[in-house]
KEBA-745854 format. One record per atom (N, C-alpha, C): residue in one letter; residue number from 1; atom name; x, y, z. Coordinates in steps of 0.001 Angstrom, whole numbers, plus 500000, padded with zeros to 6 digits. Atoms other than C-alpha are relative to their C-alpha. Layout:
N
   residuo   num   atomo        x        y        z
         A   NUM      CA        X        Y        Z
...
//
This chain:
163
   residuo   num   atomo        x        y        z
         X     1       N   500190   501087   500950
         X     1      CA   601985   625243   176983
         X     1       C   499068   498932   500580
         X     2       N   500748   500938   499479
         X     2      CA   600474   622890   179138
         X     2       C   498177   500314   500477
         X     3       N   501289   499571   500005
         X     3      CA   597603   625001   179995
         X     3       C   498971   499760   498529
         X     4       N   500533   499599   501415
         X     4      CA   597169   625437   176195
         X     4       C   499734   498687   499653
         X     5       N   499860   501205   500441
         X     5      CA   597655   621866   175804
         X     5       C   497968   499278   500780
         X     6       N   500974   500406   499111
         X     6      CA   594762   620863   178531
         X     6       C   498417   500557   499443
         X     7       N   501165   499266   500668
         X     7      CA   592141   623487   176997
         X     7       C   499411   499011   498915
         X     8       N   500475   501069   501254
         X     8      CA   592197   621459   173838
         X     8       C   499811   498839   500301
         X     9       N   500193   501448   499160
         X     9      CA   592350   618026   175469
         X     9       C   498858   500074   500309
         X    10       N   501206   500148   499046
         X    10      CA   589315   619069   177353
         X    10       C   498821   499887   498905
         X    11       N   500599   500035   500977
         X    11      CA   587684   620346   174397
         X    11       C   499548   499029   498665
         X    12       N   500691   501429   500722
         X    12      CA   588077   617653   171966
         X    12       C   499418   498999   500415
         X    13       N   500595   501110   499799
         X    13      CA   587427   615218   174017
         X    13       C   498290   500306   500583
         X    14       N   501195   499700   499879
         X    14      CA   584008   616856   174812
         X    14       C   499613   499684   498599
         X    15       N   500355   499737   501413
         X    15      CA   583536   617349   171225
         X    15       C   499849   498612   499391
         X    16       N   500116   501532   500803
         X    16      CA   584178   613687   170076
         X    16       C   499299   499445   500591
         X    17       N   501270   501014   498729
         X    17      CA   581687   612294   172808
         X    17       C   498412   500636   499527
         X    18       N   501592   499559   500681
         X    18      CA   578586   614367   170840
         X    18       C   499774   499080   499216
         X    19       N   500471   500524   500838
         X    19      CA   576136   612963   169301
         X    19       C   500081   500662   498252
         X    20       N   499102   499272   501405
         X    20      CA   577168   615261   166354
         X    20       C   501048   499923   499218
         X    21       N   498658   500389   500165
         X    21      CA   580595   614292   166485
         X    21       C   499551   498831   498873
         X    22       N   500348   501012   500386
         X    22      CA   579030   610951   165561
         X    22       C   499849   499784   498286
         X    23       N   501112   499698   500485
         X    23      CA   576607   611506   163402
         X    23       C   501300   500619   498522
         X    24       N   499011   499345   500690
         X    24      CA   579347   613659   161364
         X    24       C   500912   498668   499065
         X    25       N   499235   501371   500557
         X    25      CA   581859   610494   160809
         X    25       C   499481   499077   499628
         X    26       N   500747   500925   501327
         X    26      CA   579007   608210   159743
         X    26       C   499963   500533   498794
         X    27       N   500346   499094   501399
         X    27      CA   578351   610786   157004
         X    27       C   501866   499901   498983
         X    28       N   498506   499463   500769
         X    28      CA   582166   611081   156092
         X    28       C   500138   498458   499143
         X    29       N   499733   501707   500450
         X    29      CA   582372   606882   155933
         X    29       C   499091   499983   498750
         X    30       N   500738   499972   501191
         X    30      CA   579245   607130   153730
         X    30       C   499880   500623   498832
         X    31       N   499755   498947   501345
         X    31      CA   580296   609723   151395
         X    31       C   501392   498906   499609
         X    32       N   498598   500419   500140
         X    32      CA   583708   607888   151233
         X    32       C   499706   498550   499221
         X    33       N   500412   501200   501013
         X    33      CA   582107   604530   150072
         X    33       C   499348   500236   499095
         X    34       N   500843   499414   501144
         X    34      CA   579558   606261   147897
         X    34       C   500662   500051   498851
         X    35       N   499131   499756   501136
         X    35      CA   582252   607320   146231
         X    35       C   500948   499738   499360
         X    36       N   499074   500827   500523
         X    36      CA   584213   604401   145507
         X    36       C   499635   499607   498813
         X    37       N   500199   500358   500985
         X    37      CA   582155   603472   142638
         X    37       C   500716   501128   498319
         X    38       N   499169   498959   501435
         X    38      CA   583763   606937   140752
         X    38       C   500785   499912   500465
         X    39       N   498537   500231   500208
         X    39      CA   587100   606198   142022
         X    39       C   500409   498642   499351
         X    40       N   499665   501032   500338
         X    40      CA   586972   602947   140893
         X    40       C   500320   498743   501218
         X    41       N   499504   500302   498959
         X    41      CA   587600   601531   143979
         X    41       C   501460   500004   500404
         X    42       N   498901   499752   500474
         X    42      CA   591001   602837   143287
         X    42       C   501169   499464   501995
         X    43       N   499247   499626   498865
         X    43      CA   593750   602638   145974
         X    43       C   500784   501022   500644
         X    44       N   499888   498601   499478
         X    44      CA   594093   605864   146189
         X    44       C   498537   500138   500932
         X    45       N   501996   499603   499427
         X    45      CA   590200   606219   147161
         X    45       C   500186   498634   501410
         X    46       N   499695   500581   498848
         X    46      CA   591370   603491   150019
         X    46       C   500907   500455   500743
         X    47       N   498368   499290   499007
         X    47      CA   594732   605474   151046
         X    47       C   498837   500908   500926
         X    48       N   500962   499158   499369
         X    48      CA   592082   608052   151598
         X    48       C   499879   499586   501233
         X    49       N   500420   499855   498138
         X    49      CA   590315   606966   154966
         X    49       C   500592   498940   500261
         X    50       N   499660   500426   499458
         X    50      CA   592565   604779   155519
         X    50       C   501186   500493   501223
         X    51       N   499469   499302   499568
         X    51      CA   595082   607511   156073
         X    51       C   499487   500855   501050
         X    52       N   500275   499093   499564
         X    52      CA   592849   609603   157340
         X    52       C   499486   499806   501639
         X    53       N   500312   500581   498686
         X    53      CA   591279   607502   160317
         X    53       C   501212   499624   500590
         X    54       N   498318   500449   498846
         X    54      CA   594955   606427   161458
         X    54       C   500577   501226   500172
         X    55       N   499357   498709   499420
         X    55      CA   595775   610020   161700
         X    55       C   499187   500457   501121
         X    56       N   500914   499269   499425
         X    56      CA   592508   611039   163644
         X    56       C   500301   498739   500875
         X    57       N   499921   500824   499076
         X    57      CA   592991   607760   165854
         X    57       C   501356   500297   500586
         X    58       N   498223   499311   499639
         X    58      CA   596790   608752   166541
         X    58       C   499583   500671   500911
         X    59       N   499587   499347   499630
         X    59      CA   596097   611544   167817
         X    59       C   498459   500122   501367
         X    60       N   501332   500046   498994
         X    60      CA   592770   610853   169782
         X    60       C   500586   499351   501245
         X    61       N   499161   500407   498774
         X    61      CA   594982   608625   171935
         X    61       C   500593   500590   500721
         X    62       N   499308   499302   498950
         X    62      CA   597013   610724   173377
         X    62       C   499237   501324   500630
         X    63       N   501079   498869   499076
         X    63      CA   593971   613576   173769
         X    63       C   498859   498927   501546
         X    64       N   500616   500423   499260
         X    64      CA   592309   610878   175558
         X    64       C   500448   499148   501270
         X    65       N   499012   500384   498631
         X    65      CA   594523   609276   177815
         X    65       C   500775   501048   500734
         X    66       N   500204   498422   499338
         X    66      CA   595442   613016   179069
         X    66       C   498908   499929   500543
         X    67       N   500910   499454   498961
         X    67      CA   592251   613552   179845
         X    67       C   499576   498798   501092
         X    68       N   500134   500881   499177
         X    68      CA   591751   610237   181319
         X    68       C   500927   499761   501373
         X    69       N   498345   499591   498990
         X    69      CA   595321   611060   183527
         X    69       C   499132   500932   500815
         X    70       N   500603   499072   499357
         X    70      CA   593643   614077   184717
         X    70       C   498870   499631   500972
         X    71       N   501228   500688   499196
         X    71      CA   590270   612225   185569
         X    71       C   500385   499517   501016
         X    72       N   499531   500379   498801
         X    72      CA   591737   610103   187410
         X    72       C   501112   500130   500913
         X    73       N   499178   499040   498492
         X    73      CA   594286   611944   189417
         X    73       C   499067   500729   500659
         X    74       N   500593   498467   499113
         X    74      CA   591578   614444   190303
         X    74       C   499175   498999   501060
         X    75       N   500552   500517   499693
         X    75      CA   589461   611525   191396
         X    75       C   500387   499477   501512
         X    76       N   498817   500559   498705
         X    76      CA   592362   609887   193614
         X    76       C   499885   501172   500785
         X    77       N   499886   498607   498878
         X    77      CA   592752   613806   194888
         X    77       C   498757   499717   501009
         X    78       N   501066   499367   499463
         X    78      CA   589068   613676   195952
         X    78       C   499906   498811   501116
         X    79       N   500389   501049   498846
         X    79      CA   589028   610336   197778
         X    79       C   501236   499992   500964
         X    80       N   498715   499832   499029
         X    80      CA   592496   611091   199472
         X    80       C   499177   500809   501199
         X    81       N   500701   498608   499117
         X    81      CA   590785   614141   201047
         X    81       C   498676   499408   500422
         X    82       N   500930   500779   499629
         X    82      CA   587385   612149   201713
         X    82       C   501072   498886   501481
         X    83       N   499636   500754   499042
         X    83      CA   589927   609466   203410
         X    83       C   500556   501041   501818
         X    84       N   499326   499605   498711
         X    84      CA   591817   612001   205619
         X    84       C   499163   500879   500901
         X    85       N   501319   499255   499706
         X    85      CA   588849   614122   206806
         X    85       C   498916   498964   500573
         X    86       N   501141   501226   499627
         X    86      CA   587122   610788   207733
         X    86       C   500791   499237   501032
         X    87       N   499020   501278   498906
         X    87      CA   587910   607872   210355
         X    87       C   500301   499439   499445
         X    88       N   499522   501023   500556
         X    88      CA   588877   605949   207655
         X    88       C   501845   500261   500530
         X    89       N   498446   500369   499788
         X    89      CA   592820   604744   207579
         X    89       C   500452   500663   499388
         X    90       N   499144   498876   500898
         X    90      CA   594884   607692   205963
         X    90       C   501539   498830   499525
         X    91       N   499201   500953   501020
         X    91      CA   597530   604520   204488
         X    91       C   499581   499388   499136
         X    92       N   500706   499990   501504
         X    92      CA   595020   604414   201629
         X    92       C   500532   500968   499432
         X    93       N   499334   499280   500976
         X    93      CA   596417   607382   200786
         X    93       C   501183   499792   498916
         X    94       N   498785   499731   500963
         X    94      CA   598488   607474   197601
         X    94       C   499647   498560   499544
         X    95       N   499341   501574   500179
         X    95      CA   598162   603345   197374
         X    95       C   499598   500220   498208
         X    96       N   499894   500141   501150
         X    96      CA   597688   603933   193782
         X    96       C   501472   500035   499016
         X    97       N   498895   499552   500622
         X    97      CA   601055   604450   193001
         X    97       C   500809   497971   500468
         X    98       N   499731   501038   499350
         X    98      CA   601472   601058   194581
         X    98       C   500462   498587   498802
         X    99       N   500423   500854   501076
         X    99      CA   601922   597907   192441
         X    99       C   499072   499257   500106
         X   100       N   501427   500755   500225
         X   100      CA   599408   595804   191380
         X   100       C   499771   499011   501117
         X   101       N   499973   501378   499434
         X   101      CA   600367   592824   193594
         X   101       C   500015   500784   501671
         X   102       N   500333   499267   498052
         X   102      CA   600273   595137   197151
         X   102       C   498994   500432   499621
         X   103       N   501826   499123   500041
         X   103      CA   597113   597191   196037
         X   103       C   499143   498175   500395
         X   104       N   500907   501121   499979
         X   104      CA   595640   593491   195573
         X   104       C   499821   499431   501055
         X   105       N   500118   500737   498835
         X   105      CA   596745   592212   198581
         X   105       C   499152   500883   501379
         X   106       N   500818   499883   498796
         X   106      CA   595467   595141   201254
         X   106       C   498849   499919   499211
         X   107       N   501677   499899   500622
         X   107      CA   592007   595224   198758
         X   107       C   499728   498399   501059
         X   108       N   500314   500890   498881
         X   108      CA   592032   591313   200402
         X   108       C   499619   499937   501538
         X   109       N   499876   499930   498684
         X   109      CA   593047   592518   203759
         X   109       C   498258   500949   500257
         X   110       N   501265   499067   500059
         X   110      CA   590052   594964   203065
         X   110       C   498436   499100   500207
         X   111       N   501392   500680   500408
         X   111      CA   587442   592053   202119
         X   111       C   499907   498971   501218
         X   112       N   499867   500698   498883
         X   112      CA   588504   590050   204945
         X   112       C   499620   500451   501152
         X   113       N   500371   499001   498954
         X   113      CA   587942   592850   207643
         X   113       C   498373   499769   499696
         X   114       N   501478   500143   500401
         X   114      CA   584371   593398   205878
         X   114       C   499359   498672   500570
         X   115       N   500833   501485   499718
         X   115      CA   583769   589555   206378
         X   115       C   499969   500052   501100
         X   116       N   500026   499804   498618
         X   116      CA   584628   589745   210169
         X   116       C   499183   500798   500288
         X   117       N   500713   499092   499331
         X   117      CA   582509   592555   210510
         X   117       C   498340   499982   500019
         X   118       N   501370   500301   500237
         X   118      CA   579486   591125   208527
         X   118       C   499666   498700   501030
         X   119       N   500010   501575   498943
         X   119      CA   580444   587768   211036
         X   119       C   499573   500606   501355
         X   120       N   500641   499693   498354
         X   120      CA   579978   589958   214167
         X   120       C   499026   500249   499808
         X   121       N   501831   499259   499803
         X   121      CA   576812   591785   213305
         X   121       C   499130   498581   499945
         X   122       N   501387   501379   500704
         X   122      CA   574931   588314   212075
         X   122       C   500098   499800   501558
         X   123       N   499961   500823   498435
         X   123      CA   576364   586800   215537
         X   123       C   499477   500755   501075
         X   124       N   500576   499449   499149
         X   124      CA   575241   589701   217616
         X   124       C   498718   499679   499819
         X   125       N   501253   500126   500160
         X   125      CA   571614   589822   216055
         X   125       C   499520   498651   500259
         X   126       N   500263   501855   499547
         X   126      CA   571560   585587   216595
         X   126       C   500161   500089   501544
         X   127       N   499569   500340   498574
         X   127      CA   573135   586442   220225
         X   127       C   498404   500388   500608
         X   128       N   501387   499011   499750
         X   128      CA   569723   589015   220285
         X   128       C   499104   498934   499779
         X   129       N   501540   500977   499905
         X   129      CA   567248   586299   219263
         X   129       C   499970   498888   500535
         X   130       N   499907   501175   498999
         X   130      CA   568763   583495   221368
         X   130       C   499048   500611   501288
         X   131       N   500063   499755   498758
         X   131      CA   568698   585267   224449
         X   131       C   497907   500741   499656
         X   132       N   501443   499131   500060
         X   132      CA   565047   586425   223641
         X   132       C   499946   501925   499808
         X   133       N   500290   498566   500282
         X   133      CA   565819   589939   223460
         X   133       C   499521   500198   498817
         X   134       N   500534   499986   500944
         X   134      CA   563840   591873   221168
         X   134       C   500680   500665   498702
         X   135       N   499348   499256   500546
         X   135      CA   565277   592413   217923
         X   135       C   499136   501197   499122
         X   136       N   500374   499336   500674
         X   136      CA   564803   595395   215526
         X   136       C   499830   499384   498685
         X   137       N   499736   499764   501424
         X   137      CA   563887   595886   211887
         X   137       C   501106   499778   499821
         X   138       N   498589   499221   499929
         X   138      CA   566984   597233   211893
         X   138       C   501098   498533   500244
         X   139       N   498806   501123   499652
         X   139      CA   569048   594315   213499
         X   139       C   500011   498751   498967
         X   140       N   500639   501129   500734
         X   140      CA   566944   591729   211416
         X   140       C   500547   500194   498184
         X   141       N   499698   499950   501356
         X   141      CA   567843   593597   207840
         X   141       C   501689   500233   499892
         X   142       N   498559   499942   500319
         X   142      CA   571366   594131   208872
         X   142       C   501159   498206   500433
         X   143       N   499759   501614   499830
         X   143      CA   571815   590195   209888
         X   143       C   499715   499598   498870
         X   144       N   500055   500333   501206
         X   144      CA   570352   589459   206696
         X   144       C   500611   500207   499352
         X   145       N   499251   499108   501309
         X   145      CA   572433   591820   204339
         X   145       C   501686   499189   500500
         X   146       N   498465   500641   499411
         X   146      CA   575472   590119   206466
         X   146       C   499797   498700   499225
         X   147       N   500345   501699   500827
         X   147      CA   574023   586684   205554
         X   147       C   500375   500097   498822
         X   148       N   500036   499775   501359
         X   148      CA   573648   587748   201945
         X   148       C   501682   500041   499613
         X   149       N   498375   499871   500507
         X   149      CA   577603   589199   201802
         X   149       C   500103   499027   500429
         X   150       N   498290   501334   499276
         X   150      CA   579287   586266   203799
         X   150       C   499337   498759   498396
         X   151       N   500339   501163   501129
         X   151      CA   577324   583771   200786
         X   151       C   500412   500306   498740
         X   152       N   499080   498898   501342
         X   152      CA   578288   586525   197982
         X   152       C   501648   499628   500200
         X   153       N   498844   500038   500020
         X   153      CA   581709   586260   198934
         X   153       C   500677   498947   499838
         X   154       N   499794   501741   500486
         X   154      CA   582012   582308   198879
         X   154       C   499608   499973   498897
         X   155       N   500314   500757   501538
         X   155      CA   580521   582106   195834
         X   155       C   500972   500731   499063
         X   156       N   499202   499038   501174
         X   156      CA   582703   585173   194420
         X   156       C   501407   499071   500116
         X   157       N   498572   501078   499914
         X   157      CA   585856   582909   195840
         X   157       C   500118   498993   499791
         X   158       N   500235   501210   500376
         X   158      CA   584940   579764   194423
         X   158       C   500165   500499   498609
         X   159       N   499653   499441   500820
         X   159      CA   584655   581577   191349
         X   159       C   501561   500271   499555
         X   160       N   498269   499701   499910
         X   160      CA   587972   582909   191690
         X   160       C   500807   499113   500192
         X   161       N   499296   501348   500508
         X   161      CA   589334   579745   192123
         X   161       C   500281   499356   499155
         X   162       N   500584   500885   501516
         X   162      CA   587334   578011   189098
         X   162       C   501327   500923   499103
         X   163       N   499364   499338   500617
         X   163      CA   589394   580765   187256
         X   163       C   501603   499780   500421
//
């Protein structure tokens, strides 16, 4: 059942994302008003798509939040396996299951690390052009791009304040 269930899931929701799909339901809307002037504009000739779009929206929800379940479980699968296969920290794993208010807080602990890390590189490449050593390209565009985040990030948290 569930297989059988997933086939179709996959399928409609391909199917309703064409430009055909589209293209199709303008035509239905425009036949449907066309032809209010010979129903009279009756309320039957309104039960019509009114019924008919709250049945096709019904049931699109639940084909599409399936497939959107799927998406993103497979997605989570792929970056689990990216994390543990990597030097990253394997206690990312799973944090989706997490609540909102811990995911939020290590994402902080996350942006905070980043800032320390964009704070050493700037300070090394400054330690490099004090002392006269020569710097690189290289040291010069990654002191900059540090510069750039540590000013991005004040302005994004000032923001976030204002709010």
């Amino acid at each position: 059942m569930e297989r059988v269930f997933t086939t179709i899931a996959n399928r409609v929701a391909h199917l309703a994302g064409l430009p055909p799909t589209f293209a199709i339901c303008v035509l239905i809307v425009v036949v449907w008003a066309a032809s209010g002037p010979i129903f009279g504009f009756s309320d039957t000739w309104q039960l019509v798509i009114n019924t008919g779009t709250t049945i096709v929206t019904f049931l699109m929800v639940f084909l599409i939040q399936n497939t959107q379940n799927r998406d993103g479980a497979a997605v989570q699968a792929k970056l689990d396996e990216l994390i543990r296969v990597s030097r990253a920290h394997n206690r990312f794993i799973g944090i989706e299951h997490l609540t909102e208010s811990e995911v939020e807080e290590i994402r902080d602990k996350c942006e905070r690390a980043a800032k320390r890390h964009d704070r050493q590189i700037a300070e090394m490449a400054a330690k490099k052009a004090v002392s006269g050593k020569k710097t690189s390209k290289d040291d010069r565009k990654i002191a900059d791009a540090a510069a750039k985040k540590t000013v991005a990030a004040k302005d994004g948290s000032k923001k976030k304040a204002a709010a």
